[in-house]
C-alpha positions in Angstrom: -12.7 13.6 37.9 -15.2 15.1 35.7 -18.3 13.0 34.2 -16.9 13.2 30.5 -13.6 11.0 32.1 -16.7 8.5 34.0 -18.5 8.4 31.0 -15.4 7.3 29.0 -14.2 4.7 32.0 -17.5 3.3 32.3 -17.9 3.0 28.6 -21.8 4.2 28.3 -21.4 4.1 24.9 -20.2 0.5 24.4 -17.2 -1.4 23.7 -15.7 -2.4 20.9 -13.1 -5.2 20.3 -10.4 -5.7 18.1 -8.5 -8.5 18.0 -6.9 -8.8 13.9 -5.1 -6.7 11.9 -7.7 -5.1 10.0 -8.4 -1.5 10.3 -11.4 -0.4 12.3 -12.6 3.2 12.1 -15.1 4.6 15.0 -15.1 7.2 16.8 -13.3 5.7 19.6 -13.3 7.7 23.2 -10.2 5.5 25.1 -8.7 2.2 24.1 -8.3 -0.4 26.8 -4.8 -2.8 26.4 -6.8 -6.6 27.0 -3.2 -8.6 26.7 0.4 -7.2 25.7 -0.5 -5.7 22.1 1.5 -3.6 19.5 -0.6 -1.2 17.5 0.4 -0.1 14.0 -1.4 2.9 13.3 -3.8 5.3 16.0 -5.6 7.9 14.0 -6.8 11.3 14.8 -8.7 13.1 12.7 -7.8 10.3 9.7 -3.9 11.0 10.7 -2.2 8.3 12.1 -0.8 10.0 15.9 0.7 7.0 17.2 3.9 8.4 18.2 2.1 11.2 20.3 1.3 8.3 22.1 4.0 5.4 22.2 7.3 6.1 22.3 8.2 2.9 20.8 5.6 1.5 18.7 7.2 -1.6 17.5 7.4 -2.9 21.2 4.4 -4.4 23.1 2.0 -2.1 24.9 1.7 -4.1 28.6 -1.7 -5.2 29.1 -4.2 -2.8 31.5 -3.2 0.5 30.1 -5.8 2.8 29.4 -5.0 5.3 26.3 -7.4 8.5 26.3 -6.9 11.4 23.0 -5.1 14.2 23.7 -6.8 17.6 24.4 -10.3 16.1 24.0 -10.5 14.8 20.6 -11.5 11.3 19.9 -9.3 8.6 17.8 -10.9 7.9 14.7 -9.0 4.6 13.5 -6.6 1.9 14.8 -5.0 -0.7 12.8 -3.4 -3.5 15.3 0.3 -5.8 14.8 -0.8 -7.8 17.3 -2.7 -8.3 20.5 -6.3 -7.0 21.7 -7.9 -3.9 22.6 -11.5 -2.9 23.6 -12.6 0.6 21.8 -14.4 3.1 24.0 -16.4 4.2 21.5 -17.5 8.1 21.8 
């Protein structure tokens, strides 16, 4: 594992959580699933990318997963439906 993937799973830049349904724009390294949550939007670059991510977003992402960006970018915004999440920010 290289020390950019420790860095992100030991969170050396802090947590962030979310727990409503108002937007929250960081620049966010991982996002941690803290009980069975459904996200509305995940942003890149301003772009929402869920479905590069969840295959179905209207159903529940279980809680413990551990969602890391694509080809090294970060997520720049998440908007939840329901749930929690702590934000690895980057």
């Amino acid at each position: 594992m290289s020390l950019l993937n420790l860095d992100t799973m030991a969170a050396n830049k802090g947590v962030y959580i979310v727990n409503d349904t108002t937007e929250v724009t960081k620049v966010i390294k991982g996002l941690f699933v803290l009980e069975d949550t459904v996200i509305a939007t995940l942003k890149v670059g301003g772009v929402d990318a869920l479905s590069s991510y969840v295959s179905t977003p209207a159903t529940a992402i279980k809680a413990g997963a551990f969602i890391t960006p694509l080809d090294g970018a970060n997520f720049s915004g998440v908007t939840l439906t329901s749930g929690s999440l702590a934000l690895i920010i980057g």
